[in-house]
N, C-alpha and C positions, 0 to 999 in steps of 0.2 A: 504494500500500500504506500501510496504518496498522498503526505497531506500538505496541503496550500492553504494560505489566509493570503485573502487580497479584497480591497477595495474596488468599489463596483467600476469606476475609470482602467484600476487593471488588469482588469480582466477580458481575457479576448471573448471574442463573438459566439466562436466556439463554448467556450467555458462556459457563458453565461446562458445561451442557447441550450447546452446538455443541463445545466442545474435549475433550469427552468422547465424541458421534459421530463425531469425527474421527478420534479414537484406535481407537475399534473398526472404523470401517470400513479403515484401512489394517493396524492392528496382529493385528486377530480374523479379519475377511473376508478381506483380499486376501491375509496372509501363512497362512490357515486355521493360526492359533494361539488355539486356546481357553485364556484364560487370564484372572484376576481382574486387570483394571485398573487397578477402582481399589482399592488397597491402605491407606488411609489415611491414603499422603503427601501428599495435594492437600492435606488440611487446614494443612497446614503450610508449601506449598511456595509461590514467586514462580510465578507462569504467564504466560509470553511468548508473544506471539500475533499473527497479521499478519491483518490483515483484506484482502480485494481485492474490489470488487464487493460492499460487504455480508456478504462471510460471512467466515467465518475457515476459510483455506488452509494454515495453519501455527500449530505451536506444540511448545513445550518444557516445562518446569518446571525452577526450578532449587532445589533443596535445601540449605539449612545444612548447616555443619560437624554431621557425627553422625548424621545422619538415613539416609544409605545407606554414608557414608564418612565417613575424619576428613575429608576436606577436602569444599569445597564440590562438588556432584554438579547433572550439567545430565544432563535423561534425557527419556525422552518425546518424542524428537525425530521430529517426522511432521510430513509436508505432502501436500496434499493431489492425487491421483492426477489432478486436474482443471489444475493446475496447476503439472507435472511440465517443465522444460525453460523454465522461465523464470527462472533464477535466485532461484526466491522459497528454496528450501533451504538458499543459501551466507547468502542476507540474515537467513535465521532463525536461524545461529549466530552471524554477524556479533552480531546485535541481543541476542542470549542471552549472547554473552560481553561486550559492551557491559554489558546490564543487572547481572553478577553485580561486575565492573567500579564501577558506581558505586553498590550495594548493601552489597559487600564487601570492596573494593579489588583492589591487586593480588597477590591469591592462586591459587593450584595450585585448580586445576578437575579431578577425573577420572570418567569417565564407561564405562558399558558397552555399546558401540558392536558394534554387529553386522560380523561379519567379510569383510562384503564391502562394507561402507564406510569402508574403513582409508582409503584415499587420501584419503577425502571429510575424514576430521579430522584427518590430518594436514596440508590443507593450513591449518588455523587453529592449528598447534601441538602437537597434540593426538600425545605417543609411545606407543610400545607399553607396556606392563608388563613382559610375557612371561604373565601368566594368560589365558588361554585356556580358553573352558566353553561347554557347551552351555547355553541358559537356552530355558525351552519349544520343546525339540528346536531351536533355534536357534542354530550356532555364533554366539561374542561372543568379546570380549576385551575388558580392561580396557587403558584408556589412560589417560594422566597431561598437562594440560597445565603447563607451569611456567612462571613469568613472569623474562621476565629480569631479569636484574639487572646494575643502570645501573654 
């Protein structure tokens, strides 16, 4: 696997092109949620992305303080249905809280995590809120990660 962090200026045509079919075929097709993508945070966002074999199997974005939340927001999170059960999912938060990490330092990350992958972020830290909502008929909840303190 190759992971990348790059700003939406750096990244070629290509790049942004596959991490945008990625997103619809797991987020549009396989969960049949019609829904506008892309919303006009890529312009603004870091984009994490794993490559295996040439293509990219995974990817996140992560967002400044303001853009979805005050604190910084990791969203977007999809991997690719071809490559389910190999660990590449845990390596794409790993690398996504890695990147916001030496972007950001160490600050509070919160994200809106589909509510049947609570286990999956809490094992990186990641608590409940207590909000709880539907987003495109999809139960979510909001999580909060907080970094300790030494």
């Amino acid at each position: 696997m190759k992971w990348s962090c790059k700003a939406f200026k750096q990244l070629s045509l290509d790049e942004f092109h596959d991490i945008i079919q990625l997103r619809e075929i797991v987020f549009v097709v396989e969960q049949d949620c019609p829904y506008l993508d892309v919303d006009g945070k890529d312009k603004d966002a870091l984009h994490v992305f794993g490559e295996y074999q040439g293509n990219i199997v995974a990817t996140t974005r992560i967002l400044k303080p303001g853009k979805s939340y005050d604190e910084v927001a990791i969203g977007r999170v999809v991997t690719s249905p071809t490559v389910r059960g190999m660990g590449i999912g845990k390596k794409l938060m790993e690398e996504s809280m890695k990147f916001v990490k030496l972007h950001f330092g160490e600050v509070p990350v919160r994200i809106s995590a589909q509510t049947y992958l609570l286990e999956y972020y809490k094992y990186f830290g990641f608590v409940e809120t207590g909000k709880e909502y539907l987003e495109d008929n999809i139960p979510h909840l909001e999580m909060l990660y907080t970094p300790q303190s030494s």
